[in-house]
DONULO-571225 format. One record per residue (C-alpha): residue number from 1; residue in one letter; x, y, z. Coordinates in Angstrom, 3 decimals, decimal comma, padded with zeros to 6 digits, always signed. Layout:
  num  residuo         x         y         z
  NUM        A         X         Y         Z
...
END
This chain:
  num  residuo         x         y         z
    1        X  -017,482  -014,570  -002,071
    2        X  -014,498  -014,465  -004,745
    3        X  -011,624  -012,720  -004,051
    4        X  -010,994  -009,893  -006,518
    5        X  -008,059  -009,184  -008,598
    6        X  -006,674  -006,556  -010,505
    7        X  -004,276  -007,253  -012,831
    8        X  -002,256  -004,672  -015,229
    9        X  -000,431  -006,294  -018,179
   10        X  -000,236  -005,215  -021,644
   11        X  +001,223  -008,234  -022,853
   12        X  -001,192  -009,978  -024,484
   13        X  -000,713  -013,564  -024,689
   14        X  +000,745  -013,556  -020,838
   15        X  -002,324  -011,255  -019,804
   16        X  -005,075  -014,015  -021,733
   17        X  -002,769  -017,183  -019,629
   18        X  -002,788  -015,692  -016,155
   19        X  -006,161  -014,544  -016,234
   20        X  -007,268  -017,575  -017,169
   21        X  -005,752  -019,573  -014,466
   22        X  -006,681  -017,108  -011,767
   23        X  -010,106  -017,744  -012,735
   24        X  -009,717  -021,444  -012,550
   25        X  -008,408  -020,957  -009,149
   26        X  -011,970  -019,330  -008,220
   27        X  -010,646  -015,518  -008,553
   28        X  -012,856  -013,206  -010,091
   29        X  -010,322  -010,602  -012,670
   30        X  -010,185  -007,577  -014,353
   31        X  -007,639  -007,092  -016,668
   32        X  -006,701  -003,584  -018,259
   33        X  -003,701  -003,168  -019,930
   34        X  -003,396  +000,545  -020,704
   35        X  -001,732  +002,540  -017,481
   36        X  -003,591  +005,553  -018,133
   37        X  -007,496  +003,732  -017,511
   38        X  -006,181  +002,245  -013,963
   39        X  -007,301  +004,346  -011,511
   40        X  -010,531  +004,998  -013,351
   41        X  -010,815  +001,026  -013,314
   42        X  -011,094  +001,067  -009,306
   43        X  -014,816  +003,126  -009,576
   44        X  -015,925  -000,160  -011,437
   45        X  -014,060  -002,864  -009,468
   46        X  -013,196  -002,816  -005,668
   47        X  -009,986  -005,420  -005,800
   48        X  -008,727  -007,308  -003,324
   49        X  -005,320  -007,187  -004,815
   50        X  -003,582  -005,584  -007,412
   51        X  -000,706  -007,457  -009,728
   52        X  +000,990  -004,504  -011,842
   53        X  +003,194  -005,099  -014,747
   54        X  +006,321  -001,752  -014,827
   55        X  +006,587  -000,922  -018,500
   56        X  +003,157  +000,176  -019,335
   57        X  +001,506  +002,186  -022,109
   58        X  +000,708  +005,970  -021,057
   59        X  +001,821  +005,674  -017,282
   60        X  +004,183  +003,358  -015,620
   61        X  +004,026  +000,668  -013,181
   62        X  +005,927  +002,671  -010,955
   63        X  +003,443  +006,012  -010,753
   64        X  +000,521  +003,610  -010,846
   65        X  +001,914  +001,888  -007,798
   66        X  +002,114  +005,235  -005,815
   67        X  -001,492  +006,641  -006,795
   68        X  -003,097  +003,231  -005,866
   69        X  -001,452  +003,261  -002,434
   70        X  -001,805  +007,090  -001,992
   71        X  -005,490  +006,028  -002,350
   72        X  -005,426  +002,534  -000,833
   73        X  -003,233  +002,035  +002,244
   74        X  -004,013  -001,475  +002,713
   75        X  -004,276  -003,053  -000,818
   76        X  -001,420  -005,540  -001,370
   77        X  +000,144  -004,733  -004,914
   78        X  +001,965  -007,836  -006,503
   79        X  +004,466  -006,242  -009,444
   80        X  +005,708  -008,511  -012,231
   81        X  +008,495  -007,928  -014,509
   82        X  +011,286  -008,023  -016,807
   83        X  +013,076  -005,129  -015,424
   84        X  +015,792  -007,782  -013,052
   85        X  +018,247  -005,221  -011,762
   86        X  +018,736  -004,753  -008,027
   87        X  +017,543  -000,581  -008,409
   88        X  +014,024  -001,760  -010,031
   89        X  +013,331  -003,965  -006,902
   90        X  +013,917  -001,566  -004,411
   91        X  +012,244  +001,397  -006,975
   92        X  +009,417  -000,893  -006,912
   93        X  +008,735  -001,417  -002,702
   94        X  +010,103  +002,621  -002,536
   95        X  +006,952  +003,093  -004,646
   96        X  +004,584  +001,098  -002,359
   97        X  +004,795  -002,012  -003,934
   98        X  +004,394  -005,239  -001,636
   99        X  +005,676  -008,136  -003,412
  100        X  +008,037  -008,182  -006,343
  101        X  +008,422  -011,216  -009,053
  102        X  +010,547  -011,221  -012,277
  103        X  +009,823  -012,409  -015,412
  104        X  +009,345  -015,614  -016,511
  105        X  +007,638  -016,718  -013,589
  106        X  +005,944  -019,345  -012,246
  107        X  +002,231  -019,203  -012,395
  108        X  +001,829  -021,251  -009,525
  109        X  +004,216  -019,827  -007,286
  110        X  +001,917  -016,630  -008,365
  111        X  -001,133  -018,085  -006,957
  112        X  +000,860  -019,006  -003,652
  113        X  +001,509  -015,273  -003,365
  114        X  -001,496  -013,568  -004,026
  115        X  -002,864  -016,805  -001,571
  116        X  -000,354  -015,497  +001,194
  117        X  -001,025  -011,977  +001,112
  118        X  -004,760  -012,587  +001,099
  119        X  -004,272  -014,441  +004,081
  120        X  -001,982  -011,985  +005,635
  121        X  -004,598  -008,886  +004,546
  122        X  -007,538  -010,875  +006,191
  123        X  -005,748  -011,007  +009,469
  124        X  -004,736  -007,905  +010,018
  125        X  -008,029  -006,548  +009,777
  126        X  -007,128  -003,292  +008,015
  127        X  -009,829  -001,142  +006,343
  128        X  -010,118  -001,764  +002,601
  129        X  -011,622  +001,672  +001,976
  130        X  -009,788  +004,324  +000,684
  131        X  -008,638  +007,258  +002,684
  132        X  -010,354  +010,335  +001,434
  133        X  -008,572  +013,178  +000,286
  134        X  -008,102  +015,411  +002,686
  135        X  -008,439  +014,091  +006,281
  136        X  -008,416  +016,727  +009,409
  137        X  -005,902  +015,571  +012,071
  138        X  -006,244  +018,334  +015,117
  139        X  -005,164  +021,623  +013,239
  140        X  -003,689  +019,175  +010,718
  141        X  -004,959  +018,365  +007,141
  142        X  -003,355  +015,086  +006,155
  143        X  -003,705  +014,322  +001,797
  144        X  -002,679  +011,072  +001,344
  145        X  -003,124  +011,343  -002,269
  146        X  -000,845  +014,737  -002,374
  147        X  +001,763  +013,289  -000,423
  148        X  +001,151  +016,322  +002,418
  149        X  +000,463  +016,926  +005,652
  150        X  -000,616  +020,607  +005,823
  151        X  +000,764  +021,747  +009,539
  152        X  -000,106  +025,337  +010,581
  153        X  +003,025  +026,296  +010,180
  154        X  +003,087  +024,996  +006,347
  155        X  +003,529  +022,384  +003,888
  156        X  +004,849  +019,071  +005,283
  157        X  +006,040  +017,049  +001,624
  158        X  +005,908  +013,337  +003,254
  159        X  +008,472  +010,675  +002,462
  160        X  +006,303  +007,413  +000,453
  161        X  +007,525  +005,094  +003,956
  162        X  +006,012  +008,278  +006,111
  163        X  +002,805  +008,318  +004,074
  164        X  +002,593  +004,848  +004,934
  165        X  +002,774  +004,522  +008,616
  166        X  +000,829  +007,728  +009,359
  167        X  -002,044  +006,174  +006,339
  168        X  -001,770  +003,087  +008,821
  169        X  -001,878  +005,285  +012,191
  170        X  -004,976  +007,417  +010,978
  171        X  -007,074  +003,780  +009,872
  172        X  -006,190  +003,107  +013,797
  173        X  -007,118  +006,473  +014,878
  174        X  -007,878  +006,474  +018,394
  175        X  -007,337  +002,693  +018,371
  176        X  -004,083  +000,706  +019,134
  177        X  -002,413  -000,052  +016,203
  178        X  -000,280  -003,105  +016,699
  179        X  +002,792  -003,024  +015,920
  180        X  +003,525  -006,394  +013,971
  181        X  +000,690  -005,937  +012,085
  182        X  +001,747  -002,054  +011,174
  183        X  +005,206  -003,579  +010,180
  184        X  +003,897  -006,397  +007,848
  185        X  +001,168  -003,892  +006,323
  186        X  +003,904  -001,145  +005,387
  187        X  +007,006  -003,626  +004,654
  188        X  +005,636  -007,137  +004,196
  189        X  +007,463  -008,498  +007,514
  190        X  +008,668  -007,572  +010,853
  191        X  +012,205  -008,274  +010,885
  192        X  +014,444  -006,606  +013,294
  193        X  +015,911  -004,045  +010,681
  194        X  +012,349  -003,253  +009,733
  195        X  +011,390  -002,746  +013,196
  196        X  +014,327  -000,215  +013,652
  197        X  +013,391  +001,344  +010,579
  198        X  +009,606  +001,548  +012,141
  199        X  +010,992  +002,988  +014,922
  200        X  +012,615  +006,305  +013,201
  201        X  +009,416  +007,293  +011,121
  202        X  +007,476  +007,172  +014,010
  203        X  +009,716  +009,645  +015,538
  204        X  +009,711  +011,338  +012,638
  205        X  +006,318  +011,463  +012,618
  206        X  +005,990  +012,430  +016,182
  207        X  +007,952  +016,080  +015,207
  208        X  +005,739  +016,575  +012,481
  209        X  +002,357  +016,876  +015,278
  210        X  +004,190  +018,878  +017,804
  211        X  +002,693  +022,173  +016,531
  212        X  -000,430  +020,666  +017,990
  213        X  -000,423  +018,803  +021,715
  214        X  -003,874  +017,591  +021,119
  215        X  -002,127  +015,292  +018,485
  216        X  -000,255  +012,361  +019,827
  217        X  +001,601  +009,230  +018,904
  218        X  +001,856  +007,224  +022,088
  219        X  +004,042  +004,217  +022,119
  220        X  +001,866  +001,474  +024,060
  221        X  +005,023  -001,261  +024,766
  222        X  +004,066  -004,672  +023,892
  223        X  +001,205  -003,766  +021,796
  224        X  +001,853  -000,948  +018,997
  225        X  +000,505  +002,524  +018,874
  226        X  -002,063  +004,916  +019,598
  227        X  -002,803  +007,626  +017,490
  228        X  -004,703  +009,977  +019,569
  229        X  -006,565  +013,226  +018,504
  230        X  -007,699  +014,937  +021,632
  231        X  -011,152  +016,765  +020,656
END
């Protein structure tokens, strides 16, 4: 079966090129170019992964990034893009992004991405389907797509790095989530500084659920995680 990809590039002549050669390569595409038909694209095409141009007509590479992976936790999104400073880059993974190239670029070096994080997708095993919209957690209501985790005490607004570990923990529910794989799904590696980073939004995390003790994050050592809902 062909991998699917969906790419978002209102460039013309660039879009025409690197659709092409994906194709070549065996990849089935769909290319849209206007920001605001995106998310409507993904009722028509289920994508494997997503490469996503910044400066688009209607809405930005940037918004797009965080409504795919609001809805999507484990879809790897490729940007590519003119925009070279230093604060774009790091805009771009704060948004959800996975992989980051600049413009002009090297089609093949491309392909050897979207190649790698196939690869990398495939072994981590991570459900493809997207989370639904409101997902009960104990006395918890958890929308991923709102940003919120809806505690009984109130409104939790979640940080996009704390959407992202807990969208990881709830795929795992009541399974172990292991903890390389939970680092390379929500920051592409797992460096030391990554895994320190790992370690403060899952005590972060862990205050968020203590309104309910039937909620639990329990640190398995050597393996990962265990998000646990008592019934």
């Amino acid at each position: 079966m062909k991998a699917k990809v969906y790419y978002i590039e209102d460039e013309q002549f660039l879009g025409k090129i690197v659709m092409e050669t994906l194709e070549k390569q065996g990849y089935e595409v769909r290319w849209e170019t206007d920001g605001a038909k995106v998310m409507s694209g993904f009722q028509y095409f289920n994508p494997d992964i997503v490469i996503l141009d910044i400066m688009l007509p209607n809405v930005d590479g940037y918004t797009l990034c965080q409504q795919i992976r609001a809805a999507y936790p484990s879809l790897p999104i490729i940007f590519l893009t003119a925009k070279v400073e230093t604060a774009d880059l790091v805009k771009g993974f704060e948004s959800g992004g996975t992989d980051y190239m600049r413009k002009p670029f090297s089609i093949e070096e491309l392909i050897v991405r979207v190649n790698h994080l196939l690869q990398l997708m495939a072994g981590l095993n991570l459900p493809p389907a997207p989370l639904s919209e409101e997902i009960e957690l104990g006395t918890f209501i958890f929308k991923p797509v709102r940003y919120e985790l809806i505690a009984p005490s109130g409104t939790i607004k979640l940080s996009q790095r704390e959407l992202e570990v807990l969208r990881v923990l709830v795929a795992f529910r009541n399974k172990v989530a292991d903890r390389r794989d939970l680092l390379k799904a929500v920051w592409g590696d797992d460096s030391f500084f990554n895994s320190r980073n790992l370690d403060v939004y899952i005590r972060k995390l862990r205050g968020y659920f203590e309104e309910d003790p039937n909620v639990l994050i329990q640190t398995l050592k050597g393996k990962g995680y265990l998000f646990l809902i008592k019934k």
